[in-house]
C-alpha positions in Angstrom: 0.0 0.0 0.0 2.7 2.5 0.8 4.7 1.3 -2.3 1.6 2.2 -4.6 1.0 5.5 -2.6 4.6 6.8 -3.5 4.7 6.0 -6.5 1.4 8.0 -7.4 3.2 10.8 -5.4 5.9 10.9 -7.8 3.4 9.9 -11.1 1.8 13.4 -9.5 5.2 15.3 -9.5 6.1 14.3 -12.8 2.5 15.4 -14.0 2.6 18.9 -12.2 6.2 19.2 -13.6 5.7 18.7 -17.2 2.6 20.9 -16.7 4.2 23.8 -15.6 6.9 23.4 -18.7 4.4 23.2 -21.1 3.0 26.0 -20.1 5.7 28.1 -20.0 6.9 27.1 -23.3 3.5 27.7 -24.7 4.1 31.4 -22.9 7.3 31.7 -24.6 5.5 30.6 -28.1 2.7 33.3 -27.1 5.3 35.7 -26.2 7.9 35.6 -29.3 4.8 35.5 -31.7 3.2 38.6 -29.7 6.9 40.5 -30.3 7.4 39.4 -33.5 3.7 40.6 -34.4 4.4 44.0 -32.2 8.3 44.7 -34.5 9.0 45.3 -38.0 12.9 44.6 -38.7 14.6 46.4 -40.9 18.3 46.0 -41.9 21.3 47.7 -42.6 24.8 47.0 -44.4 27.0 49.5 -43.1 31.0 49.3 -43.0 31.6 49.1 -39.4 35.0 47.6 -40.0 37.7 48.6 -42.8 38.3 52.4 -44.6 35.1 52.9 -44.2 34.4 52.6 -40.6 34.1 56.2 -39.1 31.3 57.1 -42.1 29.5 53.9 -41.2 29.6 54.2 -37.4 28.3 57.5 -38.0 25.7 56.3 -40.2 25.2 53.8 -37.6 24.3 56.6 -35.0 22.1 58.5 -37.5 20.1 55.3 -38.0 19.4 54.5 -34.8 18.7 58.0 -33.7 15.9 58.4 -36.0 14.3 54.8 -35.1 14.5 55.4 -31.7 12.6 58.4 -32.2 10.2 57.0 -34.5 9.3 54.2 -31.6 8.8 56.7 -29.5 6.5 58.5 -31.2 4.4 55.4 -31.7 6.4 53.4 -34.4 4.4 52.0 -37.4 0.7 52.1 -36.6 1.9 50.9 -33.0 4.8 48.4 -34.0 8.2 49.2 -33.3 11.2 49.0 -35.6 13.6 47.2 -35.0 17.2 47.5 -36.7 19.2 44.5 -37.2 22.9 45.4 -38.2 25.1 43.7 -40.8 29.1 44.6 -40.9 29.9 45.0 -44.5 33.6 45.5 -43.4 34.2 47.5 -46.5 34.7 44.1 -48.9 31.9 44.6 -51.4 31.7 40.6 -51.6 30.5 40.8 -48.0 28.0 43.2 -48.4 26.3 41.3 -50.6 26.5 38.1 -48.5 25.3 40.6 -45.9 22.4 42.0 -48.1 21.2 38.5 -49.0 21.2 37.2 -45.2 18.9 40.4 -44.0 16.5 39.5 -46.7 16.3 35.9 -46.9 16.6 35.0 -43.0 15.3 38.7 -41.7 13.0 39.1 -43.8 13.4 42.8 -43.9 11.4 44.9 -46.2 14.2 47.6 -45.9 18.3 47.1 -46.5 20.1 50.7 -45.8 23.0 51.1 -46.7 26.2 51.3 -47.9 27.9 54.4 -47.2 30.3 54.1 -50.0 29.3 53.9 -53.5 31.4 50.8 -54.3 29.7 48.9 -51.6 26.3 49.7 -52.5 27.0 49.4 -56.1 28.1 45.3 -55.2 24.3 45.3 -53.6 22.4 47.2 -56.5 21.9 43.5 -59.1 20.4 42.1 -55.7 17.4 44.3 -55.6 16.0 42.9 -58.5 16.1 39.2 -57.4 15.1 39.9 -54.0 11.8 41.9 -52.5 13.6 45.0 -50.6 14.4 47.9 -51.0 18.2 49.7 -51.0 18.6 52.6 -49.2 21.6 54.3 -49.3 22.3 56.6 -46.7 25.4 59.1 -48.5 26.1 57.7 -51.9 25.7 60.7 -54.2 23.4 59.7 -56.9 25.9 59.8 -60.3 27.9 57.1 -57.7 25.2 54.5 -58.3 25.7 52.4 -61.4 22.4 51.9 -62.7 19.7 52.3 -60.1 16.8 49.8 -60.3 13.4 51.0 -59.4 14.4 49.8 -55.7 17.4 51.5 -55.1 17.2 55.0 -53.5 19.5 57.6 -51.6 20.0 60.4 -49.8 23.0 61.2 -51.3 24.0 64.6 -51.6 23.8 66.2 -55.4 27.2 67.7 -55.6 26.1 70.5 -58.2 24.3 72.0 -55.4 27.4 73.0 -54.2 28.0 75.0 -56.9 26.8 78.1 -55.1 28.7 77.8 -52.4 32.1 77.2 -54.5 31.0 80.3 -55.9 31.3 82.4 -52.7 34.4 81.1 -52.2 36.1 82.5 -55.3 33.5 86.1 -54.2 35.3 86.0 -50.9 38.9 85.5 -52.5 38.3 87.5 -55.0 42.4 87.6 -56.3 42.4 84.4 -57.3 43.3 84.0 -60.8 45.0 80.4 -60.8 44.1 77.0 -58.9 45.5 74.3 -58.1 43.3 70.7 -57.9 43.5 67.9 -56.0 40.1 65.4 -56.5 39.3 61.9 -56.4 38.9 59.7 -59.0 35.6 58.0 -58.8 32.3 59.5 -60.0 32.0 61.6 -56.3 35.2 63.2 -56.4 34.4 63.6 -60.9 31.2 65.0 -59.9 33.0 68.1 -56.9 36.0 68.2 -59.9 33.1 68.9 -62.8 31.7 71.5 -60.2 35.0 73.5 -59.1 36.2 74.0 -63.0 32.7 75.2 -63.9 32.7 78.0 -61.0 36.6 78.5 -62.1 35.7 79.8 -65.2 32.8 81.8 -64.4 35.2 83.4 -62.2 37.7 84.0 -64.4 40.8 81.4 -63.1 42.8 78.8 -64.6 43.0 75.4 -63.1 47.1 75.2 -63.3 47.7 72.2 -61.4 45.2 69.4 -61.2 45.9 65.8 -60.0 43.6 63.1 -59.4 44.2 59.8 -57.3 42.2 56.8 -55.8 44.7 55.6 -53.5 43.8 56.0 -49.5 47.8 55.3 -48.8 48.6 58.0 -51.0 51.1 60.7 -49.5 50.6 63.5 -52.2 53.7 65.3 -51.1 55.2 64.8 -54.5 51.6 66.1 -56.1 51.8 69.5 -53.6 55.5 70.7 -54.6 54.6 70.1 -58.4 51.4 71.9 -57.8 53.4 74.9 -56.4 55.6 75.8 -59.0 53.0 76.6 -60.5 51.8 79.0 -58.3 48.7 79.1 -57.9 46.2 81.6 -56.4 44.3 78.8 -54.2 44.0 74.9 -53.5 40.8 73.0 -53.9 41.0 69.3 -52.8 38.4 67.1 -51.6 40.3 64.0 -50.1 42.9 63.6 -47.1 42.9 67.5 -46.5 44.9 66.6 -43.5 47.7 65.5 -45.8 47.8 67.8 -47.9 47.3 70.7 -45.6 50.3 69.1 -44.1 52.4 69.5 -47.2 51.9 73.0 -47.9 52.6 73.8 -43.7 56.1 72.2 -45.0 57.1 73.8 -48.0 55.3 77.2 -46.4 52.7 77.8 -49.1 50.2 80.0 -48.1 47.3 80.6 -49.6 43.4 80.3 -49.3 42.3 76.8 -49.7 38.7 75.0 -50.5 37.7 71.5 -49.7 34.5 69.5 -48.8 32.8 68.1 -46.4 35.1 65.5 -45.3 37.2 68.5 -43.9 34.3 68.4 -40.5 35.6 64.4 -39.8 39.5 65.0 -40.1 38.9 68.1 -37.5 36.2 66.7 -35.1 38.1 63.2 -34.6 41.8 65.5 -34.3 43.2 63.5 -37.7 43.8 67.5 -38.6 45.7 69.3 -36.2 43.6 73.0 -35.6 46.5 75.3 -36.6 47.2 73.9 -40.3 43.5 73.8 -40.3 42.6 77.2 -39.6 41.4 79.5 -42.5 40.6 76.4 -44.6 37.2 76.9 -46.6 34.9 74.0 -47.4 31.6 73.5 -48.5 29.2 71.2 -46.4 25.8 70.3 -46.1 24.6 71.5 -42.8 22.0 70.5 -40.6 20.2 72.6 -38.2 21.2 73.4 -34.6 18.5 71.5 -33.3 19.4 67.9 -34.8 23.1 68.9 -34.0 22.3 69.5 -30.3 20.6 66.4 -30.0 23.5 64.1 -31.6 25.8 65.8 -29.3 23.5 65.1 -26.5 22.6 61.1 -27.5 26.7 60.2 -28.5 28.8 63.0 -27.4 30.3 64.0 -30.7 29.4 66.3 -33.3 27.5 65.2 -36.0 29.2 64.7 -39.5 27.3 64.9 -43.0 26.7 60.8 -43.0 24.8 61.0 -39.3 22.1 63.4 -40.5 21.7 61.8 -44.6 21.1 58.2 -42.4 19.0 60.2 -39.7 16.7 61.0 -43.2 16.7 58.5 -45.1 15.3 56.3 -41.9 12.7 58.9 -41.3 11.7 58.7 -45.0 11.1 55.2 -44.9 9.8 55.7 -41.8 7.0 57.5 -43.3 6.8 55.4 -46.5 6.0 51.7 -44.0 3.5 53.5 -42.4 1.9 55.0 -45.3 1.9 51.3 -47.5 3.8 48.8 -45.1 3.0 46.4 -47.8 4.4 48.5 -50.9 7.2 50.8 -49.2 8.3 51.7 -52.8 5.5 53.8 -53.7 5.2 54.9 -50.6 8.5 56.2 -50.6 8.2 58.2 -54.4 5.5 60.1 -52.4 8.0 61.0 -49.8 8.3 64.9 -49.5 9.4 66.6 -46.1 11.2 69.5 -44.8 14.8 67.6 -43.5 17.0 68.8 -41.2 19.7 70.1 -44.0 17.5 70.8 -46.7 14.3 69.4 -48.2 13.6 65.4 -48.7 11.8 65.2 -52.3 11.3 61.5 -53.2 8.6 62.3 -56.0 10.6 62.8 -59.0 13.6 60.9 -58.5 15.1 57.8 -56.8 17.3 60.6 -55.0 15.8 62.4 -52.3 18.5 64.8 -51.2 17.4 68.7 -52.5 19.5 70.4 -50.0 21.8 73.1 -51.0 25.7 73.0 -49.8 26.6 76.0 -47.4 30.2 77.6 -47.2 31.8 77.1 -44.2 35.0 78.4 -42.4 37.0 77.3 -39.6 38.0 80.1 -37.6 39.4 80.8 -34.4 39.5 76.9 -34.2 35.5 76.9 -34.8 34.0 76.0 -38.0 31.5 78.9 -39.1 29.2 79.9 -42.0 30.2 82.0 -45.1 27.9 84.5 -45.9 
């Protein structure tokens, strides 16, 4: 009697103790189908490794910022995003294995990314085997080797700098000769097409001009060519710190233009203040407002690839919650006021209408051109 007692005590332990398993995995089933009902993933290929790592983390940060904020403001008709990260690790070949991974496992509706235009170019063929859509956050749109009707960016147009090129030369007005250093892929074609334009119309001659796609290249040779000619002015768009360090050496002095990359080389202290005060460069600049908060949230200042990711998540932001189902023509309905400029997705697969400003840096403190 006791034996068969006992042994429907422990038939009753084993009963209640597969009950209460069951019923927490069928919680856990409940509970991952309730988050994975409550989320929408989206992905992004960004170069958090390689060359390309300070644009991507930056892109990583503008990302992020803009999700965060979109969540809190209620997220997609009540569902959260949620960004799942790939590490392209500047290799092209692991983009794409990247790309396809976010799609086909993921499931993301979404890929952003990459922020340079040979990466993104590697993922561009994908978007027409594979239901997303590309969103670059910085490729400038004559970088993207034929654009399918999926591909997007926020790309800066480069001919909207023209303007502020042009204030340069109106600021300086004795120059008469220049001297060119630019980069030879379709971004630094595009700045170089742009600088000899506003050159003529202001009557100097491009006397030196040389054009590299090397990121070991020391340009030293390049800068001592480039001043025997003597020229009026420099305009260069790459490594400014190098060259910048050049002229410092062979004690060249004269006003100098670059671009945008100038705000990464003096924020991160790649370029030391003193060679680069005086320097000119053109720059796409977002308002205080979107600056202070960036400072706040990661303690640096932002640079142009934080505030192009920022908007091309908020843009398809808007686009899944106007057609979760069809993001696409959602998107080419897209038209917004952006923190740097207006976001205009209707007539083009690149959003970015904002116009470059002239900046300064001054009294080791970058500040507009008038």
């Amino acid at each position: 009697m006791f034996r068969k007692i006992a042994l429907l005590h422990r038939l009753l332990v084993v009963f209640a103790i597969t009950l209460v398993v069951t019923l927490a995995v069928l919680q856990s089933v409940a509970f991952s189908e309730e988050y994975a009902e409550s989320t929408i993933k989206v992905g992004a290929v960004l170069a958090l490794t390689g060359p390309a790592q300070t644009w991507g983390e930056y892109s990583r940060r503008g990302l992020e910022l803009a999700l965060e904020e979109v969540n809190t403001l209620g997220g997609i008709n009540g569902r959260n995003l949620e960004l799942v990260i790939e590490d392209s690790q500047s290799k092209p070949a692991v983009a794409v294995t990247a790309y396809k991974k976010l799609v086909s496992v993921d499931k993301v509706p979404i890929v952003f990314g990459d922020v340079w235009a040979f990466l993104t170019n590697a993922m561009v063929p994908l978007t027409e085997q594979l239901p997303a859509l590309l969103l670059s956050p910085t490729v400038v749109p004559n970088s993207i080797e034929e654009p399918t009707k999926r591909v997007f960016t926020m790309g800066v147009r480069i001919e909207l700098a023209r303007s502020a090129v042009d204030r340069f030369f109106k600021s300086n007005s004795e120059i008469k000769s220049v001297a060119i250093f630019c980069w030879d892929d379709p971004w630094g074609n595009a700045y170089l097409k742009v600088w000899k334009s506003s050159a003529s119309a202001n009557d100097a001659e491009v006397v030196f001009q040389s054009c590299v796609n090397d990121f070991g290249y020391d340009y030293r040779t390049d800068v001592a060519r480039a001043i025997s000619r003597k020229p009026d002015a420099f305009i260069l768009a790459h490594h400014s710190e190098r060259i910048l360090k050049h002229l410092r050496e062979f004690d060249f002095q004269v006003p100098v233009l670059s671009t945008s990359n100038m705000v990464e080389v003096f924020h991160n202290g790649t370029l030391n203040v003193e060679l680069a005060e005086g320097v000119y460069f053109t720059d796409w600049v977002p308002h205080g407002t979107f600056q202070r908060k960036f400072r706040d949230r990661y303690d640096v200042a932002p640079i142009l690839e934080a505030h192009n990711s920022y908007e091309i998540a908020r843009a398809a932001s808007k686009a899944l919650s106007e057609n979760l189902d069809n993001p696409e023509v959602a998107l080419r309905q897209v038209n917004y006021q952006g923190v740097a400029g207006t976001v205009d997705f209707r007539e083009s697969f690149s959003g970015n209408s904002g116009e470059a400003s002239l900046m300064k840096i001054k009294g080791g403190k970058i500040v507009a051109v008038k």
